[in-house]
C-alpha positions in Angstrom: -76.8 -30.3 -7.2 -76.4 -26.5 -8.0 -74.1 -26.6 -5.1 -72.0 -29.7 -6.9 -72.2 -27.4 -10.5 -70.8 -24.5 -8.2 -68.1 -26.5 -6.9 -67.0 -27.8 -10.1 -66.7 -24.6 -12.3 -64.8 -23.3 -9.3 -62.1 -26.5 -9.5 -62.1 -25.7 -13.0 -61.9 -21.8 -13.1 -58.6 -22.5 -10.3 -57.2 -25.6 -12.9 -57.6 -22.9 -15.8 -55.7 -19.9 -13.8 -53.2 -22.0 -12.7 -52.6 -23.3 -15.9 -53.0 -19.5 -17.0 -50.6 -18.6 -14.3 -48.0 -21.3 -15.1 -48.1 -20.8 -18.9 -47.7 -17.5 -17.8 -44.7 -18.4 -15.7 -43.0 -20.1 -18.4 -43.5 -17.6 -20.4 -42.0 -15.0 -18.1 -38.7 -17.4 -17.5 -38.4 -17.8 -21.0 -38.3 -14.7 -21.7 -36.4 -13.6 -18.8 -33.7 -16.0 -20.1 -33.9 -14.6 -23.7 -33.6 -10.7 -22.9 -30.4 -11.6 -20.1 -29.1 -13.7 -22.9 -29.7 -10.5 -25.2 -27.7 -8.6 -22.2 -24.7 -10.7 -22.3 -24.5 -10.9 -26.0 -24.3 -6.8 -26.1 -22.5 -6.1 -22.7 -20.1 -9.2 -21.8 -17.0 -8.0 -24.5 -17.2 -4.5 -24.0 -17.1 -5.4 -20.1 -14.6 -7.7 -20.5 -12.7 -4.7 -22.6 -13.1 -2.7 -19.5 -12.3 -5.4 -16.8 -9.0 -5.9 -19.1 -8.1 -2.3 -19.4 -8.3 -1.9 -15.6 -6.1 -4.5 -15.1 -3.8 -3.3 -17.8 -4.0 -0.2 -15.9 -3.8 -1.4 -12.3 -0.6 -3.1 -13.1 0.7 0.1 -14.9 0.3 2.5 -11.8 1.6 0.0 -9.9 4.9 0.5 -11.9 4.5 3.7 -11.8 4.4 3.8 -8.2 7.9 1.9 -7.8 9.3 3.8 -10.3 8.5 6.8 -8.2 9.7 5.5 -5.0 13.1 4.2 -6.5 13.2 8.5 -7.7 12.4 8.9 -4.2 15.1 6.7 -3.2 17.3 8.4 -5.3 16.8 11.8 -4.4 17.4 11.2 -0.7 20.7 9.3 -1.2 21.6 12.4 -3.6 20.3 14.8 -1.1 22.7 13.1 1.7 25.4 13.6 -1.1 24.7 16.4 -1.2 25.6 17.0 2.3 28.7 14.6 2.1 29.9 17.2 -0.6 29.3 19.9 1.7 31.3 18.8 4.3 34.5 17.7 2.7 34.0 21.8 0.6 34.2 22.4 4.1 37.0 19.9 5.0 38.9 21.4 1.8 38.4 25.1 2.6 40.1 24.1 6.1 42.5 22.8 4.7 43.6 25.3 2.5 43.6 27.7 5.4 45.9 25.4 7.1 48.2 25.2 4.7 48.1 29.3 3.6 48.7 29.6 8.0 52.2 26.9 7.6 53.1 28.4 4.8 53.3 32.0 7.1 54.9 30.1 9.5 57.7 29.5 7.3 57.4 32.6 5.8 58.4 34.3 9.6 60.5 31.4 10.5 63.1 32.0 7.3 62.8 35.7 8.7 63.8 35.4 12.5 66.4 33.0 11.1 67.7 36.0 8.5 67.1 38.5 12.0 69.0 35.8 14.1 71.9 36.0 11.3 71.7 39.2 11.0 72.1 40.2 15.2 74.9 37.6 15.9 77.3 39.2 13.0 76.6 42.7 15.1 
């Protein structure tokens, strides 16, 4: 019988932990719940302020960015301008040396002519 009084204060001491244990349990979820409720209520706007501001600031360096590479654009075409304008300076100061050489060419062709005048009335 002792053995039978043993047996059933150990069922009950287990019933009572695990009711313990499970109260417990509950307890802990509960409260688990409440303090990441707590969390949310104090931390969800300002990280939705955040989340929106790197948006706001993803898409911004993204324009950035093209704006940069149309400058980039821009400065090459201008830089190749820049050699176009070189070469017709160039193309221009050739040309003005052509002309200046003609113009001596007429220049010593009206004098052999004048020479030429000048020897046949001799």
């Amino acid at each position: 019988m002792t053995d039978n009084v043993k047996q059933s204060l150990q069922d009950e001491k287990k019933t009572n932990t695990t009711t313990i244990n499970s109260d417990m349990q509950v307890h802990f979820l509960n409260t688990s719940k409440k303090l990441s409720e707590g969390f949310l209520m104090i931390y969800r706007r300002p990280l939705l302020d955040v989340n929106q501001e790197i948006i706001d600031l993803t898409i911004k360096q993204e324009l950035c960015i093209k704006k940069l590479q149309l400058e980039n654009k821009k400065l090459c075409d201008f830089q190749e301008h820049l050699e176009l304008h070189n070469l017709f300076a160039a193309i221009e100061a050739c040309n003005r040396k052509l002309l200046n050489i003609k113009c001596d060419i007429k220049a010593v062709h009206e004098r052999t002519l004048k020479l030429k005048k000048k020897v046949l009335k001799f």
